[in-house]
C-alpha positions as CSV (number, residue, x, y, z in Angstrom):
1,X,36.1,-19.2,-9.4
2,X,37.9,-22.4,-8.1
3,X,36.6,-25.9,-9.0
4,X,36.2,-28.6,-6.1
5,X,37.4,-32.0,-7.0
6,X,38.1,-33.9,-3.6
7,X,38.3,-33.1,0.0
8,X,41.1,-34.5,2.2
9,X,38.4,-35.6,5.2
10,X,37.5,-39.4,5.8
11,X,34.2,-40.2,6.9
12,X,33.8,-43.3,9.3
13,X,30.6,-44.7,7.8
14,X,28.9,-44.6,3.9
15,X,26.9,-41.3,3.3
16,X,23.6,-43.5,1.9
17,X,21.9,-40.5,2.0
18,X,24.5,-38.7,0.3
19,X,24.6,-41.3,-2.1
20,X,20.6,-41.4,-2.2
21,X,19.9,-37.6,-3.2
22,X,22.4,-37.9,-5.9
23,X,20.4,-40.7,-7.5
24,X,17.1,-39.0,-6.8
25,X,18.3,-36.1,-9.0
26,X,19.8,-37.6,-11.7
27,X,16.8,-39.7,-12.5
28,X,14.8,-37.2,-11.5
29,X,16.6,-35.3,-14.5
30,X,16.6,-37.9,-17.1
31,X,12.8,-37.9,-16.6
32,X,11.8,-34.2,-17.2
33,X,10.5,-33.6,-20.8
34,X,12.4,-31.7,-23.2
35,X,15.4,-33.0,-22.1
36,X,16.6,-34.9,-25.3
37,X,16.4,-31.3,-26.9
38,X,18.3,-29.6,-24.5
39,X,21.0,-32.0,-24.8
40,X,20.8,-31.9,-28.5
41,X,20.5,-28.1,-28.7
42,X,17.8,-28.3,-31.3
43,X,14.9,-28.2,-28.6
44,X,11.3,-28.1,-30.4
45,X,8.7,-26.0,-29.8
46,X,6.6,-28.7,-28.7
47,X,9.4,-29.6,-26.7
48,X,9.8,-26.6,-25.0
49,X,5.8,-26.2,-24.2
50,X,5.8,-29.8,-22.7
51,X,8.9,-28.6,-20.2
52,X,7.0,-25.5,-19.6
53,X,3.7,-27.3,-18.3
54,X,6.2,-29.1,-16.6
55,X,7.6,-26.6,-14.0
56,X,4.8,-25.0,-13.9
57,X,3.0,-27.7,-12.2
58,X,6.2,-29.2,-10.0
59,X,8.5,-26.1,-9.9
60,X,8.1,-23.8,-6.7
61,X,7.3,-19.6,-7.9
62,X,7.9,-16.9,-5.1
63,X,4.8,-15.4,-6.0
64,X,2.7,-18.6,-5.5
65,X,4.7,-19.1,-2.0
66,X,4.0,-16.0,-0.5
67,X,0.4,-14.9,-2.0
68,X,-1.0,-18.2,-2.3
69,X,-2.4,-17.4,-5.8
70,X,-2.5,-20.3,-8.0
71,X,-2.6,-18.6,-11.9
72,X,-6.1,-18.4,-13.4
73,X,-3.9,-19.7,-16.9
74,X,-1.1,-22.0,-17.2
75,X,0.8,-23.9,-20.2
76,X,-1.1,-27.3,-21.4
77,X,1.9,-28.4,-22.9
78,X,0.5,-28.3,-26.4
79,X,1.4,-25.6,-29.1
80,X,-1.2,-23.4,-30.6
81,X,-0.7,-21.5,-33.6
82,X,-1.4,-18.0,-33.6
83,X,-1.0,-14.2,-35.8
84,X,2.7,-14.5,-33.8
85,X,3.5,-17.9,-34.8
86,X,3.6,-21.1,-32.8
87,X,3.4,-20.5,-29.2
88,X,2.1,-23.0,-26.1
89,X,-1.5,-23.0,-25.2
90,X,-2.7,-21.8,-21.5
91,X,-6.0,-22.9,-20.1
92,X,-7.2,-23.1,-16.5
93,X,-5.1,-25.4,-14.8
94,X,-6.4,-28.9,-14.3
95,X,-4.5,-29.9,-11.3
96,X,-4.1,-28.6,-7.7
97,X,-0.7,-27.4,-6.6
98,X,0.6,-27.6,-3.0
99,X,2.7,-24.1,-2.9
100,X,4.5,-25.2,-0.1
101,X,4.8,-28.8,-1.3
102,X,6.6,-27.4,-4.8
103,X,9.2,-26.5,-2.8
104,X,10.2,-29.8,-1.9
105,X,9.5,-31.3,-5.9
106,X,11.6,-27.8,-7.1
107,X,14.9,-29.6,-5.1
108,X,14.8,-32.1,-7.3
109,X,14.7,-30.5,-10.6
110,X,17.4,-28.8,-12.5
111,X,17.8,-26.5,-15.9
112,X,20.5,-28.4,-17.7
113,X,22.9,-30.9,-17.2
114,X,25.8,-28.2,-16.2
115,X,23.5,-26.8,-13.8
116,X,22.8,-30.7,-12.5
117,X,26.8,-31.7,-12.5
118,X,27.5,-28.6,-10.5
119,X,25.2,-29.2,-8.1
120,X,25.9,-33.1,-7.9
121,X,29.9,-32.1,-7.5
122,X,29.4,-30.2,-4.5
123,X,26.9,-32.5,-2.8
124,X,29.4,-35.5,-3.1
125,X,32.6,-33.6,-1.7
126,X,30.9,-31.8,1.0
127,X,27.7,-33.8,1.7
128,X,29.4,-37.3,3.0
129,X,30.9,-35.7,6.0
130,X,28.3,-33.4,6.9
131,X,26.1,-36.6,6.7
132,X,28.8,-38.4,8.6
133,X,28.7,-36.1,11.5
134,X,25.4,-35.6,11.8
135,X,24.1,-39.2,11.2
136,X,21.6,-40.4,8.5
137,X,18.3,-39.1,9.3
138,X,19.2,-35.6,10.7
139,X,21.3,-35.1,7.8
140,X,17.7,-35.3,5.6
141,X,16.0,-33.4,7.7
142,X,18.9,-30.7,8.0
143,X,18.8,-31.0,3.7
144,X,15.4,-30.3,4.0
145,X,15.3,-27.3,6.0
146,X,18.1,-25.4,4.2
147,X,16.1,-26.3,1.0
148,X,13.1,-24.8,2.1
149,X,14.6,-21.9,4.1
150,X,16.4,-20.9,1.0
151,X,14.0,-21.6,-1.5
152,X,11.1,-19.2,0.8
153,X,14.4,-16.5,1.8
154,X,14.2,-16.1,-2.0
155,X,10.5,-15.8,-2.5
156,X,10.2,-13.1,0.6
157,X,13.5,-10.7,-1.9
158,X,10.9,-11.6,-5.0
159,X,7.8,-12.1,-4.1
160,X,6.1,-10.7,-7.4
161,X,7.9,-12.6,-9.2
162,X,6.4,-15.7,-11.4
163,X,9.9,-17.4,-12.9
164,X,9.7,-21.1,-11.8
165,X,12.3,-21.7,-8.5
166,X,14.1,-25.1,-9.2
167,X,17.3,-26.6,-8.2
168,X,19.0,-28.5,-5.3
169,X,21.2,-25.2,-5.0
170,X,19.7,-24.0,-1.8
171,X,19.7,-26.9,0.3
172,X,23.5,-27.7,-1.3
173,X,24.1,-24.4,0.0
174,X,23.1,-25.4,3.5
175,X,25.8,-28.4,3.1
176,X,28.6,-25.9,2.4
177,X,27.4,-24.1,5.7
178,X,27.5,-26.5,7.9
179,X,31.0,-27.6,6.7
180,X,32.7,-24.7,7.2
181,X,31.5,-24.5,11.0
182,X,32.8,-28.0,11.1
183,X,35.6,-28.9,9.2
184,X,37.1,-25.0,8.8
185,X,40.8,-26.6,8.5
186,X,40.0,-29.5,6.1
187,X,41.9,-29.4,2.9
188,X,40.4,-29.0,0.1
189,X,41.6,-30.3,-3.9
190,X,40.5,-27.6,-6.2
191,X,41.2,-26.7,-9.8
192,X,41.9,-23.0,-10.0
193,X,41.5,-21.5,-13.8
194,X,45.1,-19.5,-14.3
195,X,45.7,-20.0,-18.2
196,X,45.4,-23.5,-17.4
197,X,43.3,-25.8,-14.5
198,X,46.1,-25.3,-11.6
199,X,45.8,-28.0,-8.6
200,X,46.4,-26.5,-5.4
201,X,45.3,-27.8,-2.1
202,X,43.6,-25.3,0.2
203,X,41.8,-24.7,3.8
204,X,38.1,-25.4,3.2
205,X,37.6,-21.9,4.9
206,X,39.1,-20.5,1.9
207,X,37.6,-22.3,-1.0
208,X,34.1,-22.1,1.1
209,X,34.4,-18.5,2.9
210,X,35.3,-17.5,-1.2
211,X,32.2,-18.9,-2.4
212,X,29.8,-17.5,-0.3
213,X,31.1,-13.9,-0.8
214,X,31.2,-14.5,-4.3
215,X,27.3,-15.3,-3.9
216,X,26.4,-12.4,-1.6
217,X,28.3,-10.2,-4.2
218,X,26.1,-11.0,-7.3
219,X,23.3,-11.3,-5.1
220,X,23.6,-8.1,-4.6
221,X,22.8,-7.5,-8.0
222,X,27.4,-6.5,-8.7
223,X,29.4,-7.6,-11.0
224,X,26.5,-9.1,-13.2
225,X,24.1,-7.5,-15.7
226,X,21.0,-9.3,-13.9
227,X,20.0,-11.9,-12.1
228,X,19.5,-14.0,-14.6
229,X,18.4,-17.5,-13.6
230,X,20.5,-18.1,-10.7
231,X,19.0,-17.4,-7.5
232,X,22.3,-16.4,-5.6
233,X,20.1,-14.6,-2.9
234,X,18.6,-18.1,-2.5
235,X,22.4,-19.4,-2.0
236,X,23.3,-16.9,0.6
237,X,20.1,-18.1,2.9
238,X,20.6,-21.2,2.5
239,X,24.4,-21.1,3.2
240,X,24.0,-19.0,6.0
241,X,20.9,-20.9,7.8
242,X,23.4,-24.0,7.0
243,X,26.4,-22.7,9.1
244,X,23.2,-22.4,12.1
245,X,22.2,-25.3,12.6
246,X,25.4,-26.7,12.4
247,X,27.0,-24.8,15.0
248,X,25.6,-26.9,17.9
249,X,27.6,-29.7,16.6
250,X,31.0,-27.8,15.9
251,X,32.5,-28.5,19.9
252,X,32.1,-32.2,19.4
253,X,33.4,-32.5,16.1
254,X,36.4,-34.2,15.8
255,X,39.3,-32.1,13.4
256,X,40.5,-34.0,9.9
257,X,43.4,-35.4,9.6
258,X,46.7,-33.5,9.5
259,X,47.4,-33.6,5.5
260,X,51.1,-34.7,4.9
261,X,53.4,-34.7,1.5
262,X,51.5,-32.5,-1.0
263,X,50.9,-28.8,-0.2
264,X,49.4,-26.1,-2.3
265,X,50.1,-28.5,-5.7
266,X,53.8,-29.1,-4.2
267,X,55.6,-31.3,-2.3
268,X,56.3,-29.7,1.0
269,X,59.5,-30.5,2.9
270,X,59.8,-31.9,6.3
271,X,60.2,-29.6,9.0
272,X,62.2,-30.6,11.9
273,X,61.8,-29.4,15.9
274,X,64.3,-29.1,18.4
């Protein structure tokens, strides 16, 4: 797996929106309870039962998007104690949840501060450009979209199942899309684990291309035991309904600049034409 750190691609004008979502989730973060635990590692029971009620109510479920069945029982956020021990009390739910609307809240929420960083990373490398040549307000709607067609591309591959959906993943996905139809040549800074962090400098067709086939191959269920609780499936849509509606913008998209002096972590040396 290579690690992103900076893209060699200008933009003519600030990515506010760019700028805007990253805000959005951070606070967004810092907000949800149960974090202090998390951070601490010593996460409490109550803790844990508060962040449960919590994604429950906000976080999108496949089951709930394609069934439209609310549960009859959800998490109160308080603990009970029963013949097993302390556990979270359920009761009917006193709220009413938008299915389709959760999808748009889940985007916004995140499992842990590696899972946010990530996220955040690739947003801010590939994000300002995509937003640059697609203009401000297209670029939210485009962020949108992919967010939603991943989110429900997930829910339609698991649609029994009831694990809460959250994460900016899918829409971020859609970003990485539309940048490789657009800016296939741009160079790309990455960190490449090899004993040590090597820098090289590579085509964002590689770094990108690479990324998504390492999604499509664990979504596939290889080269990991499960699943777990990373929606690659919900990666691949996104990615792939990214690189869509992108493509009517690839012919007037101007390339990015010719790099010069560094090359794959090395100098390179000047060629000469006759």
């Amino acid at each position: 797996m290579v690690i992103p750190v900076h893209d060699v691609n200008p933009v003519r004008r600030t990515p506010w929106v760019t700028y805007a979502l990253i805000a959005a989730n951070l606070l967004v973060f810092l907000s949800m309870p149960g974090l202090a635990g998390s951070v601490a590692g010593d996460s409490s029971v109550s803790q844990l039962c508060h962040l449960q009620a919590f994604l429950d109510h906000y976080a999108a479920v496949p089951q709930e998007l394609i069934h439209h069945q609310l549960p009859k029982l959800v998490p109160t956020g308080e603990v009970g104690v029963g013949a097993n021990g302390a556990g979270c009390l359920v009761a009917p739910p006193g709220y009413g949840k938008s299915p389709p609307l959760s999808v748009f809240t889940a985007m916004f929420l995140h499992g842990g501060w590696l899972h946010l960083l990530g996220n955040m990373l690739f947003l801010l490398i590939f994000g300002n450009n995509v937003e640059d040549r697609m203009g401000h307000i297209r670029f939210t709607l485009f962020y949108v979209v992919c967010g939603y067609a991943a989110s429900y591309g997930f829910a339609l591959l698991n649609a029994d199942s009831n694990d809460p959906l959250i994460g900016a993943s899918g829409a971020i996905a859609g970003v990485l899309g539309a940048y490789l139809v657009l800016y296939p040549k741009a160079r790309v800074w990455v960190l490449v684990p090899f004993l040590v962090f090597l820098p090289l400098r590579l085509p964002a067709w590689m770094v990108l291309g690479f990324w998504f086939v390492l999604q499509a191959f664990y979504s596939s269920g290889e080269g990991v035991s499960t699943a777990g609780t990373v929606a690659y499936a919900a990666h691949v849509v996104g990615f792939l309904v990214g690189m869509v509606l992108a493509w009517p913008l690839k012919a007037g998209t101007p390339p990015p600049p010719e790099p010069r002096g560094l090359l794959f972590g090395r100098r390179a040396r000047p060629r000469h034409t006759w």
